[in-house]
N, CA, C and O atoms as CSV, one atom per row, in Angstrom:
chain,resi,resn,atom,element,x,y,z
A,1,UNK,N,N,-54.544,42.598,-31.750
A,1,UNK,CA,C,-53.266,41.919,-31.678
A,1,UNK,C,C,-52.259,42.834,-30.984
A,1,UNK,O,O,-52.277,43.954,-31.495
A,2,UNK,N,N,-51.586,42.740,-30.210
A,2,UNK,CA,C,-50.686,43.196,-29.158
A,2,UNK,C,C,-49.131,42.923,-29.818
A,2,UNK,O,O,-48.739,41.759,-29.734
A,3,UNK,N,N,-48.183,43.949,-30.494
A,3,UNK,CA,C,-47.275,43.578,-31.492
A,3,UNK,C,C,-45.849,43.559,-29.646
A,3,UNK,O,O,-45.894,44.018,-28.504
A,4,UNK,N,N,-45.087,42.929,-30.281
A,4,UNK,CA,C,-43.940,42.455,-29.579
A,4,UNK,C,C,-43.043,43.534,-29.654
A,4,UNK,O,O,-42.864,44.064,-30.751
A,5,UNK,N,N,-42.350,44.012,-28.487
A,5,UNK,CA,C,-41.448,45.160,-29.122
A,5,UNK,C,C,-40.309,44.257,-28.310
A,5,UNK,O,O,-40.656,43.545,-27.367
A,6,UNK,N,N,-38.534,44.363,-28.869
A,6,UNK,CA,C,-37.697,44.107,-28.375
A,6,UNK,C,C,-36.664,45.489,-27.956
A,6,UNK,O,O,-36.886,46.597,-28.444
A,7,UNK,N,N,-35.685,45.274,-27.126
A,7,UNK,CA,C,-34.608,45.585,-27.298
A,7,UNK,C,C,-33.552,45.356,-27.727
A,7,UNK,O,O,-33.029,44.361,-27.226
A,8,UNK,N,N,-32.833,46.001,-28.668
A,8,UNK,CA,C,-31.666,45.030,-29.005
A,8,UNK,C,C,-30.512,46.246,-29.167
A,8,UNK,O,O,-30.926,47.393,-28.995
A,9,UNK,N,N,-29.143,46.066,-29.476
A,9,UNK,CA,C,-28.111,47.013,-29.398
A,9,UNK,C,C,-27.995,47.202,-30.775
A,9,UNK,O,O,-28.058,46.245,-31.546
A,10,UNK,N,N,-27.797,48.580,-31.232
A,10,UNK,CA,C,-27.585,49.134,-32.550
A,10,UNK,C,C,-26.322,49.897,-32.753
A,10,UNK,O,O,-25.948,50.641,-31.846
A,11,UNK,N,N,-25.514,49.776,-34.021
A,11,UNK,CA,C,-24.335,49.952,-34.162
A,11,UNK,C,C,-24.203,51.810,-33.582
A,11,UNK,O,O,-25.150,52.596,-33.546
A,12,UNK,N,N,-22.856,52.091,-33.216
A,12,UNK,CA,C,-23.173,53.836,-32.708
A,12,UNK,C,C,-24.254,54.435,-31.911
A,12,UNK,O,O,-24.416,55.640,-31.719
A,13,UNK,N,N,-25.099,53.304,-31.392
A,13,UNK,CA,C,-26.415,53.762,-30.245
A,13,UNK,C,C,-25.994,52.690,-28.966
A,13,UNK,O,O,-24.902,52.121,-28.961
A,14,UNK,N,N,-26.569,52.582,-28.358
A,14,UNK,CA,C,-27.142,51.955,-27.108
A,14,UNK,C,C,-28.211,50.606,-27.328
A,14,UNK,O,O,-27.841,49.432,-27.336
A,15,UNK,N,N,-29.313,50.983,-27.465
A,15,UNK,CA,C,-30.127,50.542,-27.672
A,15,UNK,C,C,-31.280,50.681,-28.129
A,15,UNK,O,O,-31.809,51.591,-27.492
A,16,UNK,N,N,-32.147,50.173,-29.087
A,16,UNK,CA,C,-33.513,50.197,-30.142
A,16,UNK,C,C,-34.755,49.573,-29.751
A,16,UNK,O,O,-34.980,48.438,-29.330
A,17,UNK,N,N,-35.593,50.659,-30.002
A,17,UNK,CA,C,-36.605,49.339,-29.596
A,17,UNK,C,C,-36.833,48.546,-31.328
A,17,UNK,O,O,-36.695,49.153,-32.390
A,18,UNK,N,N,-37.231,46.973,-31.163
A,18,UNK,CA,C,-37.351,46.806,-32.428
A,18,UNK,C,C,-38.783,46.286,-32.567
A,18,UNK,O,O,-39.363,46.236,-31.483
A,19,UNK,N,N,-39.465,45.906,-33.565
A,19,UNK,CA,C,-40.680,45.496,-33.374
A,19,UNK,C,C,-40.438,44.199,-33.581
A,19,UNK,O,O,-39.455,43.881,-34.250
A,20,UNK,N,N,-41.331,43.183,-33.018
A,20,UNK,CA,C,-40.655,41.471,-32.883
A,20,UNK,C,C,-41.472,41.310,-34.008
A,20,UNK,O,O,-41.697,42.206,-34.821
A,21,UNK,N,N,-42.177,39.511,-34.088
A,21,UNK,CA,C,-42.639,39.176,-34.931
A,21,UNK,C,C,-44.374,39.550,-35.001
A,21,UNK,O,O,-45.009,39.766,-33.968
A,22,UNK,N,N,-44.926,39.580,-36.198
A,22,UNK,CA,C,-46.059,39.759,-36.193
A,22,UNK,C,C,-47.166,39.165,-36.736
A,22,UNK,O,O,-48.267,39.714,-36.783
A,23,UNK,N,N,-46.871,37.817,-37.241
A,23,UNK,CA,C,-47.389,36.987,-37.567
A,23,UNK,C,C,-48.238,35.736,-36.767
A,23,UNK,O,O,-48.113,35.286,-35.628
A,24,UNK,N,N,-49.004,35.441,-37.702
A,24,UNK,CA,C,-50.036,34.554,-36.296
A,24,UNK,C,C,-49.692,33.076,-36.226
A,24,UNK,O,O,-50.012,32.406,-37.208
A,25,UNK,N,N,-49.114,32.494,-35.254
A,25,UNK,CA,C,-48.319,31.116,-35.388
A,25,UNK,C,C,-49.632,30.098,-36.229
A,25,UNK,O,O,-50.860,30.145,-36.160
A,26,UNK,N,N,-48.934,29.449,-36.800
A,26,UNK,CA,C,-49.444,27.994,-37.166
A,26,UNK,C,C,-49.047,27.913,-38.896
A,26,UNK,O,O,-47.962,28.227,-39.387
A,27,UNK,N,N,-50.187,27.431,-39.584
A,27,UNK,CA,C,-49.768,26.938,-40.515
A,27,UNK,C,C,-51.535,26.843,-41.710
A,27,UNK,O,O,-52.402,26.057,-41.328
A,28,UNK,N,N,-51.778,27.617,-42.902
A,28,UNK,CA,C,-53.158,27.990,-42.941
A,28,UNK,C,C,-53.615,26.322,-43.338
A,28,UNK,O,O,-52.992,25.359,-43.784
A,29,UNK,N,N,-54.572,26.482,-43.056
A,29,UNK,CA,C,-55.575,24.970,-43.446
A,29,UNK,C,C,-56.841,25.327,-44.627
A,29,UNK,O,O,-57.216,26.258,-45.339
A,30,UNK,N,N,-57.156,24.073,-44.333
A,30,UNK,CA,C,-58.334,23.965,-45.382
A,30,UNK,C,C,-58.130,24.083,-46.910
A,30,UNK,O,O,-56.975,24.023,-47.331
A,31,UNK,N,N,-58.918,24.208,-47.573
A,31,UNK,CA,C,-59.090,23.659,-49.224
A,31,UNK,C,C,-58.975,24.964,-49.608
A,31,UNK,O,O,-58.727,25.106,-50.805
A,32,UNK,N,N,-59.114,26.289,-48.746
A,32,UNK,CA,C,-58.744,27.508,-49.751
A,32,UNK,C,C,-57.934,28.305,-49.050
A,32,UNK,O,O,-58.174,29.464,-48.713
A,33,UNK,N,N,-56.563,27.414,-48.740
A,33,UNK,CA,C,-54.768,28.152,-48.403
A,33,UNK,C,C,-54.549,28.166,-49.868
A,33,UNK,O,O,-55.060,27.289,-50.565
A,34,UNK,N,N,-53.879,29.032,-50.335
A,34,UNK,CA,C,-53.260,29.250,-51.439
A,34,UNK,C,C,-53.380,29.603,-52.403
A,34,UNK,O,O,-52.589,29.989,-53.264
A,35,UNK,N,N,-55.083,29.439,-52.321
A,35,UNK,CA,C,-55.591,29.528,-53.620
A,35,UNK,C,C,-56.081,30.911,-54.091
A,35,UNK,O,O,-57.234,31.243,-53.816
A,36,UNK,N,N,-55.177,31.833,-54.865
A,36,UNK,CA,C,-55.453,33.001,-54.749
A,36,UNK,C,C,-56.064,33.549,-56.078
A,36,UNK,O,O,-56.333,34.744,-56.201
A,37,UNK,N,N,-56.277,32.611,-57.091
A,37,UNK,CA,C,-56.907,32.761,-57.658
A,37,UNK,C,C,-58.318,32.666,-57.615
A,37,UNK,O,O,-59.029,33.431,-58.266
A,38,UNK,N,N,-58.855,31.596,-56.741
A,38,UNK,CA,C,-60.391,31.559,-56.471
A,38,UNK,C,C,-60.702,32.408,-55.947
A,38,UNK,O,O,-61.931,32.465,-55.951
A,39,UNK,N,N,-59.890,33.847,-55.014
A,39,UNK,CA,C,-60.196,34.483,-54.069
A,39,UNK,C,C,-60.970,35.624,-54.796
A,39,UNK,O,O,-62.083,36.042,-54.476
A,40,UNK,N,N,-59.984,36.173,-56.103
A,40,UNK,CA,C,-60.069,37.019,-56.762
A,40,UNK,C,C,-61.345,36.512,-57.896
A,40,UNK,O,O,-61.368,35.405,-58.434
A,41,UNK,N,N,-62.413,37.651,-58.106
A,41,UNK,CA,C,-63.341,37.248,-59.238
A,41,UNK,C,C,-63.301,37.725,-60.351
A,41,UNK,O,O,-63.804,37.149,-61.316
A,42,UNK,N,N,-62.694,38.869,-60.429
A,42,UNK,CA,C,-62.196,39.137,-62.263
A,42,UNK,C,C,-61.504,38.945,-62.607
A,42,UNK,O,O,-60.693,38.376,-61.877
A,43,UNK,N,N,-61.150,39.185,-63.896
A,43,UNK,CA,C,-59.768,39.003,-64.999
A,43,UNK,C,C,-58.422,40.204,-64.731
A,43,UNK,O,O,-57.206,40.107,-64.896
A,44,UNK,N,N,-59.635,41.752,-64.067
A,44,UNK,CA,C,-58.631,42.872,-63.779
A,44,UNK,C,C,-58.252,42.328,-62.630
A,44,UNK,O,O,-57.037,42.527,-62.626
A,45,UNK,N,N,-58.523,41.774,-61.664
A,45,UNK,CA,C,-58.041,41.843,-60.548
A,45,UNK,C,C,-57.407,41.054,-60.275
A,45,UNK,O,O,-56.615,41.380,-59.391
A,46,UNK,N,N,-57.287,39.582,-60.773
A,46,UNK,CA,C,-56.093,38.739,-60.871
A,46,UNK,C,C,-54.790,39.474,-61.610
A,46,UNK,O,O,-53.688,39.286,-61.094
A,47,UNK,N,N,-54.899,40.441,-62.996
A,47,UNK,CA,C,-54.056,41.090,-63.580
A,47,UNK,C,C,-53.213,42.067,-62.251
A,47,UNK,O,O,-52.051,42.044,-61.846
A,48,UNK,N,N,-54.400,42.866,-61.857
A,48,UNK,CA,C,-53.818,43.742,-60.841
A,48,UNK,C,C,-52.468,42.906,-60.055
A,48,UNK,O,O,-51.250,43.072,-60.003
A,49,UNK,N,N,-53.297,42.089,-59.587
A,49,UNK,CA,C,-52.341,41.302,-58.201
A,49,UNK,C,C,-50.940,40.901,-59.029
A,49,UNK,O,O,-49.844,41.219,-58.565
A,50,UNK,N,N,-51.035,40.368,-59.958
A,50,UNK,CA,C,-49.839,39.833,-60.402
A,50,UNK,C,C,-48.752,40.705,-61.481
A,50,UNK,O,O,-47.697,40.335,-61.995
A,51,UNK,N,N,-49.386,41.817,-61.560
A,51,UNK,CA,C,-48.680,42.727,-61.637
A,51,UNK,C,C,-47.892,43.829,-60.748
A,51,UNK,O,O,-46.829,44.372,-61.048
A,52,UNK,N,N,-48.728,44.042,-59.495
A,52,UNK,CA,C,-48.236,44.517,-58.261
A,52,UNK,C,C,-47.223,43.644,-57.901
A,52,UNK,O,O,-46.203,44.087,-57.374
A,53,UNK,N,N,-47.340,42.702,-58.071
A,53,UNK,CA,C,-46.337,41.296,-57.100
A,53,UNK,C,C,-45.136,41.413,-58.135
A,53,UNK,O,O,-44.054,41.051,-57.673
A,54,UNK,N,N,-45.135,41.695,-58.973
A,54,UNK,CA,C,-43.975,41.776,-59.810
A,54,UNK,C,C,-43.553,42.954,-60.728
A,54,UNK,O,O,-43.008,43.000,-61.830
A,55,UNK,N,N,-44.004,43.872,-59.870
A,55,UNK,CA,C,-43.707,45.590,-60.498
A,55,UNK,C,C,-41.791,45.887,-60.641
A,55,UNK,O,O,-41.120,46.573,-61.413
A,56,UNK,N,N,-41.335,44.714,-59.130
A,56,UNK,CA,C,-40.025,45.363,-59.336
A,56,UNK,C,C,-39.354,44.504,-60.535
A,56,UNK,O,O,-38.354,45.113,-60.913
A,57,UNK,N,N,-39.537,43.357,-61.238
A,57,UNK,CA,C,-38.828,43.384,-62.262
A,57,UNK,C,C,-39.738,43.637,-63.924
A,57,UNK,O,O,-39.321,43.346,-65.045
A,58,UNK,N,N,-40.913,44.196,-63.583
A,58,UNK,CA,C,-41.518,44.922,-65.460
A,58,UNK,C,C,-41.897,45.814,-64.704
A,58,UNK,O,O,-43.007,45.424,-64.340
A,59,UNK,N,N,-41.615,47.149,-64.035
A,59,UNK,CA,C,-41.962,48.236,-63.511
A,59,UNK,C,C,-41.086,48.820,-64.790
A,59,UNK,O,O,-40.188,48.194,-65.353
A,60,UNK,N,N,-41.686,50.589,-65.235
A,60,UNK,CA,C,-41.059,51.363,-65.524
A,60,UNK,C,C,-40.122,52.445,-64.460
A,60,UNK,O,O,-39.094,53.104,-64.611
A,61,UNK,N,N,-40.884,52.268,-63.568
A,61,UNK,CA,C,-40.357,53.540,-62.691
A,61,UNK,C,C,-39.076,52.452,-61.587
A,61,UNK,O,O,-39.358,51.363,-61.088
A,62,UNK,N,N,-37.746,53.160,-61.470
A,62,UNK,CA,C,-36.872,52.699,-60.306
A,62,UNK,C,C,-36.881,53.738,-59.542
A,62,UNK,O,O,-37.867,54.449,-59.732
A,63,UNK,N,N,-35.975,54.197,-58.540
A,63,UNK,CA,C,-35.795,54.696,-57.398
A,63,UNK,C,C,-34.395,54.725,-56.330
A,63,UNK,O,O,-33.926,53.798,-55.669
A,64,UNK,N,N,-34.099,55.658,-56.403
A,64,UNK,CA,C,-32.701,56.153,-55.744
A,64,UNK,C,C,-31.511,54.967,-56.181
A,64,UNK,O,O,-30.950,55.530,-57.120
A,65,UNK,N,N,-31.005,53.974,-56.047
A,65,UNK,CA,C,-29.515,53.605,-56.569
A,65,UNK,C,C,-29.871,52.253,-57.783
A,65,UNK,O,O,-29.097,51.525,-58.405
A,66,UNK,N,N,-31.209,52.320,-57.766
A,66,UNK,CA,C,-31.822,51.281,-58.793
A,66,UNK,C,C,-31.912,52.297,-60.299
A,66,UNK,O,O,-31.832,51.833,-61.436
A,67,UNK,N,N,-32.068,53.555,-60.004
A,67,UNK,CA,C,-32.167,54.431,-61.350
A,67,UNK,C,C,-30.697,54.473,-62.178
A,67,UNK,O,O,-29.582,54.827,-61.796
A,68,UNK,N,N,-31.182,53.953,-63.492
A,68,UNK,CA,C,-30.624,53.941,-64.944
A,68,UNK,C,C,-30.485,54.990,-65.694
A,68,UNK,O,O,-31.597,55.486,-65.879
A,69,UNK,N,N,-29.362,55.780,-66.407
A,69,UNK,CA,C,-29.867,56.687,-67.255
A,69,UNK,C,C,-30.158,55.773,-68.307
A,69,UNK,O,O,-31.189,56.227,-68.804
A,70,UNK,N,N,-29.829,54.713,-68.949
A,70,UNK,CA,C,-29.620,54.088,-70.188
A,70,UNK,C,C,-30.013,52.700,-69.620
A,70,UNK,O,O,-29.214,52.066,-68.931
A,71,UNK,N,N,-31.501,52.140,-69.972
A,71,UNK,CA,C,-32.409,51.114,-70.264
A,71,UNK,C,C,-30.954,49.876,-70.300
A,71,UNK,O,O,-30.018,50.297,-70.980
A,72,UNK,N,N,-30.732,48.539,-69.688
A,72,UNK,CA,C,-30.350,47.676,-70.287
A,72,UNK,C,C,-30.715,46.935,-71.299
A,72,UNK,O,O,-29.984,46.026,-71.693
């Protein structure tokens, strides 16, 4: 795949290169778009996924202006 680079003007510069889009046009088909549970065959690995996918709101750990001293 051959990624798209643009130019565009950036605040206090000239100009950036930016990277365009990188996605593959259309729209997925067939009887197994979506289905991301059939994809996955265990119990850990559906856990995994849907815990990765939602680490940022039951994560313990934050990071630079998201860090709490005091838990809400």
């Amino acid at each position: 795949m051959e990624y798209v680079i643009e130019e565009k003007a950036a605040p206090g510069r000239d100009k950036v290169e930016v990277l365009g889009a990188t996605f593959e046009p259309g729209k997925p088909e067939g009887e197994d778009a979506g289905r991301w549970r059939q994809k996955l065959e265990s119990r850990e690995e559906k856990l995994k996924y849907l815990e990765n996918g939602e680490r940022y709101w039951y994560g313990k750990e934050w990071f630079g202006s998201e860090k709490r001293k005091n838990p809400a």
